[in-house]
C-alpha positions as CSV (number, residue, x, y, z in Angstrom):
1,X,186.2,75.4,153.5
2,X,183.3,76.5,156.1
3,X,180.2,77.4,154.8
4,X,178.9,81.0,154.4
5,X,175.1,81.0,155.7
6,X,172.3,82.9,153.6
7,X,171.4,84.8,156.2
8,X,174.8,86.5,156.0
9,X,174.6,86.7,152.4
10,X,171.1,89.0,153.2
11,X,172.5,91.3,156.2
12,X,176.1,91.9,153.7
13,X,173.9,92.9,150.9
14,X,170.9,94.5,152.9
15,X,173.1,96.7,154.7
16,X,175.3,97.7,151.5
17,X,171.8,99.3,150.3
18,X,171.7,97.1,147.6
19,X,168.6,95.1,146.3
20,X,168.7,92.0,144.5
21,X,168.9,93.4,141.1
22,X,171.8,95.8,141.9
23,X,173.6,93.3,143.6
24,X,173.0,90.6,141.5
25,X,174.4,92.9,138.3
26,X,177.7,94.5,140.5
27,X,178.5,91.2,141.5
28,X,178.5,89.5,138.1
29,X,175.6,86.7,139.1
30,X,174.4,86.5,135.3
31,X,171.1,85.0,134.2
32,X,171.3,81.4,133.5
33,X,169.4,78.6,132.4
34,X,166.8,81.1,131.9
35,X,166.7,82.2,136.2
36,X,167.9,85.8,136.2
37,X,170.9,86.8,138.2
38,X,168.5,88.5,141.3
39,X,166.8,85.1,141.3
40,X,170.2,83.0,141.1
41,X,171.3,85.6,144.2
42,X,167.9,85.2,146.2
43,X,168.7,81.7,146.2
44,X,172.3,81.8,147.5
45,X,170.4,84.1,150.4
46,X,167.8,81.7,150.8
47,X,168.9,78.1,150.2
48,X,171.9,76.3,151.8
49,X,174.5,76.3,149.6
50,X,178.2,76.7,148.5
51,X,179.6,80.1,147.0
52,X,182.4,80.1,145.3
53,X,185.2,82.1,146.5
54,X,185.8,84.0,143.6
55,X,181.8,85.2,144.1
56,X,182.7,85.8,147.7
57,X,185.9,88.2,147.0
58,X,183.6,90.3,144.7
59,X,180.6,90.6,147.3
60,X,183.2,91.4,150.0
61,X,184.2,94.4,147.2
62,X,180.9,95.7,146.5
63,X,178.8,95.6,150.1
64,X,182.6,97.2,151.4
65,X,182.7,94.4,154.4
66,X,186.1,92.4,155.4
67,X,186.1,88.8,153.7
68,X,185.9,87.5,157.7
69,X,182.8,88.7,157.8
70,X,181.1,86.2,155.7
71,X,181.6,84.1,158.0
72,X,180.0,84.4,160.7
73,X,177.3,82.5,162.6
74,X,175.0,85.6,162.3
75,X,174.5,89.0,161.4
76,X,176.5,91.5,164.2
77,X,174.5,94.0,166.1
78,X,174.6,97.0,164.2
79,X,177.9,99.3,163.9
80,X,178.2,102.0,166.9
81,X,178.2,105.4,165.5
82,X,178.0,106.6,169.1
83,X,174.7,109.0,169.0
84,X,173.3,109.6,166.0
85,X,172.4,113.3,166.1
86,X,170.5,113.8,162.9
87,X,167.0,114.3,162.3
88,X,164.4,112.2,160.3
89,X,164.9,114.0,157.2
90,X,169.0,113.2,156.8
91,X,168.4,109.3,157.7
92,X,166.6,108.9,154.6
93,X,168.6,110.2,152.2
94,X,169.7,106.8,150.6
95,X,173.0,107.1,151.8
96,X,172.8,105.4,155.0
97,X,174.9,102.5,153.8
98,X,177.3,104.8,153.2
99,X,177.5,106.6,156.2
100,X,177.7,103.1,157.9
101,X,180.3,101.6,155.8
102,X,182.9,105.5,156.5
103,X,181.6,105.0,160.5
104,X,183.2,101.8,160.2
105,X,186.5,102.9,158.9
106,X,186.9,106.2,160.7
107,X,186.8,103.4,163.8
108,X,188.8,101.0,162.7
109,X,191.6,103.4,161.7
110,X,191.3,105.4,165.3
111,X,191.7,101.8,166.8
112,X,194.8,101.4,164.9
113,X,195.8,104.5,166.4
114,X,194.9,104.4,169.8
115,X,196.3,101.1,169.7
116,X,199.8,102.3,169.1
117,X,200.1,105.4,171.3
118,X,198.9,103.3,174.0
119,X,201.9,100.2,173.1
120,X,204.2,103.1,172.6
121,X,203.3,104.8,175.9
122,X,202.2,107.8,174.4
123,X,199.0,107.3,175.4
124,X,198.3,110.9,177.5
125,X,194.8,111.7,178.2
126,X,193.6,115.2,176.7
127,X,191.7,116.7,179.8
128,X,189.5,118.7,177.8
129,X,187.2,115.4,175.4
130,X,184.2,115.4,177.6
131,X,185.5,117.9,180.0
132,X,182.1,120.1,180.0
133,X,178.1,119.8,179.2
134,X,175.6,121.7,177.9
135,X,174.7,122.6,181.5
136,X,177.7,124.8,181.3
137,X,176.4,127.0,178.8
138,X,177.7,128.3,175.2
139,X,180.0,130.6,176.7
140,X,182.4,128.7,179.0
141,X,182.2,126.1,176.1
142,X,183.7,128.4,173.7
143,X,185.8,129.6,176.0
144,X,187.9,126.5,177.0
145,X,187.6,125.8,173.3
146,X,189.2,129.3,172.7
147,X,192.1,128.9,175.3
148,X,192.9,125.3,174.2
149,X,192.9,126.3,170.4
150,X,194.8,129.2,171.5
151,X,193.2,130.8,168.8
152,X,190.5,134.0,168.2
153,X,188.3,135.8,165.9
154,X,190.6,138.2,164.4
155,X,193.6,136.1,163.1
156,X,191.3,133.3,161.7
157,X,189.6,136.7,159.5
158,X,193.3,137.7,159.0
159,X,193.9,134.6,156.4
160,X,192.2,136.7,154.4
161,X,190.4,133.5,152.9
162,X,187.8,130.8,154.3
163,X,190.4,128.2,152.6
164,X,193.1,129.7,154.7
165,X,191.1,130.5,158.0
166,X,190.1,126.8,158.0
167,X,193.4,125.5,157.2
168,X,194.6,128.0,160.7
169,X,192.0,126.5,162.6
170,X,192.5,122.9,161.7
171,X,196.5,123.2,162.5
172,X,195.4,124.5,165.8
173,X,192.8,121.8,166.4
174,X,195.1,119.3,165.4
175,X,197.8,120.9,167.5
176,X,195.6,120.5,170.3
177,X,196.1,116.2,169.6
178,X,192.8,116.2,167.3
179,X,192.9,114.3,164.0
180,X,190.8,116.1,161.6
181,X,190.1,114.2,158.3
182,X,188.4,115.8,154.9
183,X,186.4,112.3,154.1
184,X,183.4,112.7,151.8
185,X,183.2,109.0,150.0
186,X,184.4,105.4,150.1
187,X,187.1,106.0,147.9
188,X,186.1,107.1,144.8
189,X,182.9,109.8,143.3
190,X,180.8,107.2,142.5
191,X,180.1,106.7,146.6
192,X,180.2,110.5,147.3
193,X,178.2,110.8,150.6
194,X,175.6,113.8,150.1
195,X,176.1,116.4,152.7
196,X,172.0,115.5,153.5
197,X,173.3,112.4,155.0
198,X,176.3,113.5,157.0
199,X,178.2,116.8,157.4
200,X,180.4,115.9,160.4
201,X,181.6,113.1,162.8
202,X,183.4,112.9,166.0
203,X,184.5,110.6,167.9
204,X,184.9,112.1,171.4
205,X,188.1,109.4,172.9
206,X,190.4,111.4,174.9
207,X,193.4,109.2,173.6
208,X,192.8,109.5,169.9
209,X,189.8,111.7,169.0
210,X,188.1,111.9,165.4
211,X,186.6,114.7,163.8
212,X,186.0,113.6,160.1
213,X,184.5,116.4,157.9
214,X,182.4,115.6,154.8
215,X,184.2,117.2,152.0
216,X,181.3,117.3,149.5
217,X,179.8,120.2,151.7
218,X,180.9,124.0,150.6
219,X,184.4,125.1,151.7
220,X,182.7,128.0,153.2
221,X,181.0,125.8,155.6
222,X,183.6,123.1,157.3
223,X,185.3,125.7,159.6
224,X,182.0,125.9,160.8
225,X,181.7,122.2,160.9
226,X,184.8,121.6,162.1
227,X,184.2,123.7,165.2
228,X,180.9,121.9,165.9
229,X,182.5,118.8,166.0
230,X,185.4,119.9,168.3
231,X,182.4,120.9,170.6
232,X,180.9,117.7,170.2
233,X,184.4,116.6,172.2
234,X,184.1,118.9,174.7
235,X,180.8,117.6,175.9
236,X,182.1,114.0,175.6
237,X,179.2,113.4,172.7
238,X,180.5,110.5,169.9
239,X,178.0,110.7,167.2
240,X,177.0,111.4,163.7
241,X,176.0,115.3,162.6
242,X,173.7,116.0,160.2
243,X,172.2,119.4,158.4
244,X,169.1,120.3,160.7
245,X,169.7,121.8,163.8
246,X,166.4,120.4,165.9
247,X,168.1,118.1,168.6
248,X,169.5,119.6,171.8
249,X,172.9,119.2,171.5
250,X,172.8,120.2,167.8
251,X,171.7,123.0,168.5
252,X,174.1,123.8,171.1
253,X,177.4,122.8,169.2
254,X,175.8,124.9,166.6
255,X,175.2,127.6,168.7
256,X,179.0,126.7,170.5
257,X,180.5,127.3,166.5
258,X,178.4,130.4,165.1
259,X,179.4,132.3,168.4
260,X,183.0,131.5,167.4
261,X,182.9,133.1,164.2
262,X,179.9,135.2,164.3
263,X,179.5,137.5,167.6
264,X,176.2,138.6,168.2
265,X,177.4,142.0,168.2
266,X,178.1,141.6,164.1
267,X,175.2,139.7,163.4
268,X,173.3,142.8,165.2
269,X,175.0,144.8,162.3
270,X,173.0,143.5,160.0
271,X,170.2,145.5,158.5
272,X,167.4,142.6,158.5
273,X,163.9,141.9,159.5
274,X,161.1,139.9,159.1
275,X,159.5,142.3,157.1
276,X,163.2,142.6,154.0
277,X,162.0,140.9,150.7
278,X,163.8,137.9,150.4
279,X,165.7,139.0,147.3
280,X,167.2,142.2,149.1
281,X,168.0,139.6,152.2
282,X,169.6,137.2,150.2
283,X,172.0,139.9,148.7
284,X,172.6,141.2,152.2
285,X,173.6,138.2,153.4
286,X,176.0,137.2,150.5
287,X,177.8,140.7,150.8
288,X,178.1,139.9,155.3
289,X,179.4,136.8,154.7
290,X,182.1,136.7,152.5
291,X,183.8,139.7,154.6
292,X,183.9,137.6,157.7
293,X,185.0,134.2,155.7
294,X,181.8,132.2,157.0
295,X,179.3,130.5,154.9
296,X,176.2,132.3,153.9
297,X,173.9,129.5,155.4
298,X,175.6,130.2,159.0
299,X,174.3,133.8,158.8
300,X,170.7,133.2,158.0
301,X,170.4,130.3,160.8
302,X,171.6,132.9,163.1
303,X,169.6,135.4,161.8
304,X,166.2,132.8,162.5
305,X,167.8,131.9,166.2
306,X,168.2,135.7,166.5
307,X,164.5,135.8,165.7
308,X,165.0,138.5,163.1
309,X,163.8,136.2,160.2
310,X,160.9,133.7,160.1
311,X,161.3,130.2,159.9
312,X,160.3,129.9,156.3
313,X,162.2,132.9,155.5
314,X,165.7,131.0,157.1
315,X,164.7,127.4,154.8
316,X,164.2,130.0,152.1
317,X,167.3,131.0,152.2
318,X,169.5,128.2,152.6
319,X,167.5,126.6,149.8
320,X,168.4,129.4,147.7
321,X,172.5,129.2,148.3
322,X,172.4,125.2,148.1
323,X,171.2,125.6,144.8
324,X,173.5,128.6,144.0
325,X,176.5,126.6,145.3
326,X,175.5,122.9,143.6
327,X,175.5,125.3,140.4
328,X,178.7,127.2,141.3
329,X,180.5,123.7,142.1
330,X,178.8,122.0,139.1
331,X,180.4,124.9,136.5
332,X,184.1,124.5,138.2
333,X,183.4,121.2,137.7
334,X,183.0,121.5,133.9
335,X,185.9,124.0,133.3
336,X,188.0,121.6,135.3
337,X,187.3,119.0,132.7
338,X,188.2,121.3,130.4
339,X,191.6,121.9,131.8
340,X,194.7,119.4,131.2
341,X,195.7,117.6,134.2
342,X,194.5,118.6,137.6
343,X,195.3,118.4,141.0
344,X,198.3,116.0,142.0
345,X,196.7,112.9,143.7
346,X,199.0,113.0,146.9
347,X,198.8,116.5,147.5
348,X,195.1,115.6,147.2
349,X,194.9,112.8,149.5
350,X,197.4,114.4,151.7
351,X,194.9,117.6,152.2
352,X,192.4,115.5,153.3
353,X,194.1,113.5,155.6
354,X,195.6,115.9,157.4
355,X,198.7,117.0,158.8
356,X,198.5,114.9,162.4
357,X,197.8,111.7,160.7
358,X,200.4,111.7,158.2
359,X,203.1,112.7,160.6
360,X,201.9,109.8,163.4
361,X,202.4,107.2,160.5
362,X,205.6,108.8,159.2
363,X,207.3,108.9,162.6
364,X,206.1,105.0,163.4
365,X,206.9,103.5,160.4
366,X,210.3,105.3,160.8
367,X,210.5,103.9,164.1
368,X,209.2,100.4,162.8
369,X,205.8,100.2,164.7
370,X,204.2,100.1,161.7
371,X,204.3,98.4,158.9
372,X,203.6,99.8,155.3
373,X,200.5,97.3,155.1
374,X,199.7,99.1,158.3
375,X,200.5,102.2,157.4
376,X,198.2,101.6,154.0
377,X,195.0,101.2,156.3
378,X,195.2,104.5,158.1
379,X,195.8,106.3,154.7
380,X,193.4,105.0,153.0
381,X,196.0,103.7,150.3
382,X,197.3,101.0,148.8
383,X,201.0,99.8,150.4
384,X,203.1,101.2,147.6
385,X,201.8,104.4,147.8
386,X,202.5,104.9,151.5
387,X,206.4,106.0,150.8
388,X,205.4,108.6,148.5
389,X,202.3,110.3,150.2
390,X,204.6,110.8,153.2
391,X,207.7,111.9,151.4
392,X,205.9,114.5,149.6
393,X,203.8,114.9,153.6
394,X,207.5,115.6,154.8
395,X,208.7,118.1,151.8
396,X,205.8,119.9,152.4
397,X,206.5,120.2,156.1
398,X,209.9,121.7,155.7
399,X,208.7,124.5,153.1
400,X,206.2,125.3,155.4
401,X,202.9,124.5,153.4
């Protein structure tokens, strides 16, 4: 049996985000013969030396890497997120290993896919992923983006709802030969991903492009997101998004997605200056944005672009509705334990993975490209759960929902 090299043991755990006594503890290493388990751990990194496999299957569990992995002759380059568009303040959140570890997966499952289409000769370049730049301007942007979603302002506002505008727009992105995945963990809530870290990813490949949309954020918020990503695929930019709007192509999805759902003309509408009390502006804002299904943290950032409000004034505010929101989501949270039962776990799962994913799996397993061990990869489920998350997928297609 080859030998797995400290060094490998370090980068696994390292890049997990664990340290020695949190590994040492989820792993099961106990104290013994009076050396405590982050001691016993440190010397498996540190020493030459033999761990047994059963050790091995758990650390492959916890630090979320393939068994393979371990290995290797040394630690890989770093995983390729593409460009990492955050600032400073959302790479040290703590959930860096996180955001790592869901990169990973959101590539190896668009490999899977591109993979296929392109055995199955359905591999048909969309001629819009990287079809502009920012030297084109917002407008033409929005524009392609408008004709190729074939969608506008007023029927997303006629759902009546930001659950149902976003679930319009998503059918037409998706329509369009994007896969758009609601992805805000590893799997279960104890690796929940704070929106801080990450609010959106895309990965711009004109064969099989990503947009993967962090769940945890407020409902309110991931048409927004999910527009900012789709312009992150017009300008042919693979990356990471986070929640400040500094960089240069931040700010220009951002400013590609607000103009989508908020005109100018609107925001113009609305009744505030530099000089409103930020109690009266906050109310203000509440009552815009809930009319025009958008979140209310959109409205001030345009309202600071817009230079109506100050700086501190737009930070203000979106401090106030995160809080307002974390204690909004925390009490549905409580009545919801309150309740019996809850929502099914495939209509769940099959809400966040989307509509384009589940019916690229159903029709190649039907047609035996894939297999159901296959199939289990993409879904992000184990193999005898794949019949019954797409048989339900399929119902749910014929009745419309």
């Amino acid at each position: 049996m080859p030998v797995v090299k400290p060094s490998i043991l370090q980068w696994a755990r390292e890049s997990a985000g664990l340290s020695l006594e949190e590994a040492a503890a989820k792993v099961g290493i106990n104290p013994a013969r009076g050396v405590s388990g982050a001691d016993r751990l440190l010397a498996l990194e540190t020493e030459e030396g033999e761990v047994s496999r059963p050790v091995l299957l758990k650390m492959a569990k916890i630090y979320r890497r393939p068994l393979v992995s371990f290995y290797l002759d040394e630690p890989p380059a770093r995983g390729d997120r593409g460009e990492d568009f955050r600032t400073l303040p959302d790479r040290h959140t703590g959930g860096e290993p996180l955001v790592d570890a869901l990169v990973r997966d959101i590539r190896s499952r668009q490999a899977v896919v591109r993979a296929v289409q392109v055995e199955e000769e359905e591999a048909e370049p969309l001629p819009f992923i990287g079809s502009m730049s920012r030297n084109d301007g917002v407008g033409p942007v929005l524009a392609s983006i408008r004709q190729v979603l074939g969608l506008d302002l007023a029927a997303f506002r006629a759902q009546g709802s930001a659950d149902a505008g976003f679930a319009l727009l998503r059918s037409r992105v998706e329509a369009a030969g994007i896969y758009v995945l609601l992805i805000g963990n590893l799997g279960s809530h104890h690796s929940a991903i704070d929106v801080d870290a990450f609010r959106g990813f895309a990965l711009a490949d004109p064969i099989a492009p990503f947009v993967v949309i962090n769940d945890q954020d407020a409902k309110t918020a991931w048409s927004f997101t999910l527009l900012h990503e789709v312009a992150h695929l017009w300008i042919g930019a693979t990356g990471v998004s986070g929640g400040h709007f500094e960089g240069a192509v931040e700010q220009f999805c951002n400013d590609v997605a607000s103009s989508f759902l908020l005109p100018q003309r609107e925001l113009d509408q609305l009744l505030i200056t530099r000089a409103t009390d930020l109690g009266e502006a906050a109310r203000l804002v509440t009552e815009f944005a809930e009319v025009r299904l958008v979140s209310r943290s959109l409205v001030a950032y345009r309202l600071f672009r817009a230079d109506k409000i100050t700086e501190r004034t737009w930070r203000a505010l979106t401090d106030t509705f995160r809080v307002q929101w974390l204690q909004s989501r925390a009490a549905q949270r409580e009545r919801a334990r309150g309740m019996d039962g809850g929502p099914n776990y495939y209509i769940v799962r099959r809400h966040r993975l989307g509509a384009a994913l589940l019916n690229f799996v159903a029709r190649n397993m039907s047609e035996g490209v894939l297999t159901p061990t296959r199939a289990s990869k993409l879904l992000g489920v184990k193999p005898r759960s794949v019949h019954t998350l797409l048989s339900g997928a399929a119902l749910a297609i014929e009745q419309g929902a």
